[in-house]
N, C-alpha and C positions, 0 to 999 in steps of 0.2 A: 504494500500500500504506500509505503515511503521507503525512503534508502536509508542506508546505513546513516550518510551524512544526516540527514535531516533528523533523524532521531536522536545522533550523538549533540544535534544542537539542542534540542528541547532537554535532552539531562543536562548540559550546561545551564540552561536555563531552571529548570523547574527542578533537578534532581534527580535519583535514581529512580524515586517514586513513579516517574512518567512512563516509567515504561510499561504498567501495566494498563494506562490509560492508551496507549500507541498498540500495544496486542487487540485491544478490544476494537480500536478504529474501521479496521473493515467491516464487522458486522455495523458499528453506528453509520457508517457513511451509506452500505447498501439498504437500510433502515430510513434513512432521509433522503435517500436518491427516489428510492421506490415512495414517499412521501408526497415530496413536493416535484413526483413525474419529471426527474431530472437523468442525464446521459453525462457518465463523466469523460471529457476530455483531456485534461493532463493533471498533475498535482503541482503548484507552486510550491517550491520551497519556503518556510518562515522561523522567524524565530520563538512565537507565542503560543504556537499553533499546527494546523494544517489548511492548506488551503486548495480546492480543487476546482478547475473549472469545469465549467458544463456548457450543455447546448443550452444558452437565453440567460443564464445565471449563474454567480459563485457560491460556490460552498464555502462556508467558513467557521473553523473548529479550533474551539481552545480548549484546554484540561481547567484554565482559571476559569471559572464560571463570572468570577466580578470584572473579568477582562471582556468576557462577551458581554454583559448587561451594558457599563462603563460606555462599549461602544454603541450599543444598541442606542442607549439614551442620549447620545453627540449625534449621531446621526438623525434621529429625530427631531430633534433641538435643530438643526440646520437645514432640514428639509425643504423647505422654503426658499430656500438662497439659493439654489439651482447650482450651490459650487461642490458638492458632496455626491458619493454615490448615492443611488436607492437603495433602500432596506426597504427588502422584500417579503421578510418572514423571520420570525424568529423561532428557537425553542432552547431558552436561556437554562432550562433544568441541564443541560445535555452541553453547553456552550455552543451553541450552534447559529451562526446567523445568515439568511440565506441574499443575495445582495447582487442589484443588477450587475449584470454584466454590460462593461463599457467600450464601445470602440470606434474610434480601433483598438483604443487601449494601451497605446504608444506613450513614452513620455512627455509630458504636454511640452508646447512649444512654448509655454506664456506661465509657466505656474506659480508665482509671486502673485500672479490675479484674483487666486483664490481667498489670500487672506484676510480681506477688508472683509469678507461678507462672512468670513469665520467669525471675525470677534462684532457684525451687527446682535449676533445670537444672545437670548436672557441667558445671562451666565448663574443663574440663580439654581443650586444642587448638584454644583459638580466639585470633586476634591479641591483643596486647591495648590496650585505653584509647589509651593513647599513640600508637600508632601510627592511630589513628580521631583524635583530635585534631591532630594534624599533617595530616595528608591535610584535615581540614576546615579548616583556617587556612589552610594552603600553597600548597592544591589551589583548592578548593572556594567558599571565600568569596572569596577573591584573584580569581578569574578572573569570579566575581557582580558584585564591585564596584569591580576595579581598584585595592582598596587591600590592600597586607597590612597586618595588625592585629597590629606584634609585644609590644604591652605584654597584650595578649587573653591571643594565644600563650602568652606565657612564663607568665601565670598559669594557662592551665589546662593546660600540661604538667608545673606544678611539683602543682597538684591531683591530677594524672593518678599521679602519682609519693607520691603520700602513703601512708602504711600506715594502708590499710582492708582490712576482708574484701573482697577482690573475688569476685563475680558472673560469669555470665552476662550478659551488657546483650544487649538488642534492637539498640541502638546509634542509632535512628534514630527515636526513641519520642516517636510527638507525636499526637492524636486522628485525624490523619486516615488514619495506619495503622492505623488498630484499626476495623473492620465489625461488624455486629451482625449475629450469625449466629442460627440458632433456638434456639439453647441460650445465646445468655450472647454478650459478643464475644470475636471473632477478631482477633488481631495479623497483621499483613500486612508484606511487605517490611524485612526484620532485614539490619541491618547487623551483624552480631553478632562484640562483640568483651569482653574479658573487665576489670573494674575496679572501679571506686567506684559500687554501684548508686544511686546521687542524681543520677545521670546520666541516668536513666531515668525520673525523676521530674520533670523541669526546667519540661519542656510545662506538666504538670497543672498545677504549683505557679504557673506564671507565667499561666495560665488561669486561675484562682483553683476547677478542681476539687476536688470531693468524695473527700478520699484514702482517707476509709473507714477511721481509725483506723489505716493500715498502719503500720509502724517505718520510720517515715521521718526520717533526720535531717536536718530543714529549714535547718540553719544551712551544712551541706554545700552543702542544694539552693541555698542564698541564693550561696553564693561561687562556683557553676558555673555562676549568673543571669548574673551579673558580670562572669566571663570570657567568656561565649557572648552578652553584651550587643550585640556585632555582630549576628548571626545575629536580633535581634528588634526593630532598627533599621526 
């Protein structure tokens, strides 16, 4: 159902524990294929998860069940804004969410465009900043690189702590979550947590994209370069 690599990435991530959630995956996937009358065509690799495409739609499978909810509810929250995919279906007991399929699917050619209509979204019930910044120092980079980075940390949780208007964030916002769908791009896979939107701008800035005139304050995006300086090592 997946390969050797793809599994050795979910024990990186989740543990040894996952592997008996990865044994059981074939029967869940042919269980929701036959469901939601779906034809699998290939598996993406992930790091969260699994992810499989189909004829008209994605399949999408985490062993975190508050990682599917978490996005289930960013995606809804955004639906509106025409910059996000569809969310087609869920069934969060199972971490399952099932999610247009977009194309062509290619990496957008514009994907900075999507962020202004990320953070118009009520940011009201989702974790916030801080707690996405700890999990990526603690968690996340520590177990990438075997080092923790506590001089990073302590800068971007006292960032994380400053009074700005906080946002909606994607939380996770870098070009190769955004696709280019027939209308303009789509944002993919939200970590979505609520804070200082120059968080969400980091990628582009550090890419040296085209921001299009947004209100962006670059001198923010420069100090959350600085702290996330690990992360582009």
């Amino acid at each position: 159902m997946i390969d050797d690599a793809a599994r050795a990435r979910l024990v990186r991530r989740f543990g040894d524990d996952v592997t008996g959630w990865v044994d059981a995956l074939p029967g869940l996937v042919a269980e929701l294929t036959a469901r939601w009358d779906l034809t699998l065509v290939e598996h993406v690799p992930g790091g969260t998860g699994a992810t499989f495409l189909c004829t008209g739609a994605v399949l999408k499978l985490t062993p975190d069940l508050g990682l599917a909810a978490l996005e289930a509810r960013a995606l809804t929250a955004w639906a509106r804004t025409g910059a996000v995919v569809d969310l087609l279906g869920t069934d969060l007991p199972r971490g399952a969410l099932l999610l247009e399929r977009i194309h062509p699917g290619t990496p957008a050619t514009d994907p900075a465009q999507v962020v202004p209509h990320l953070h118009d979204a009520p940011p009201e019930g989702f974790p916030p900043l801080l707690a996405r910044v700890d999990f990526l120092f603690e968690t996340l980079l520590t177990r990438r690189t075997g080092t923790y980075y506590a001089t990073e940390h302590r800068r971007a949780r006292k960032l994380a702590q400053d009074n700005v208007t906080p946002v909606l964030l994607h939380g996770d916002m870098h070009p190769g979550n955004v696709l280019q769908g027939p209308h303009g791009p789509r944002a993919i896979d939200p970590r979505a947590c609520v804070g200082d939107p120059a968080v969400d701008w980091c990628d582009f800035v550090h890419g040296g994209y085209d921001l299009h005139g947004a209100d962006v304050d670059l001198d923010r995006v420069h100090e959350w370069l600085t702290a996330f300086a690990p992360f582009y090592d």
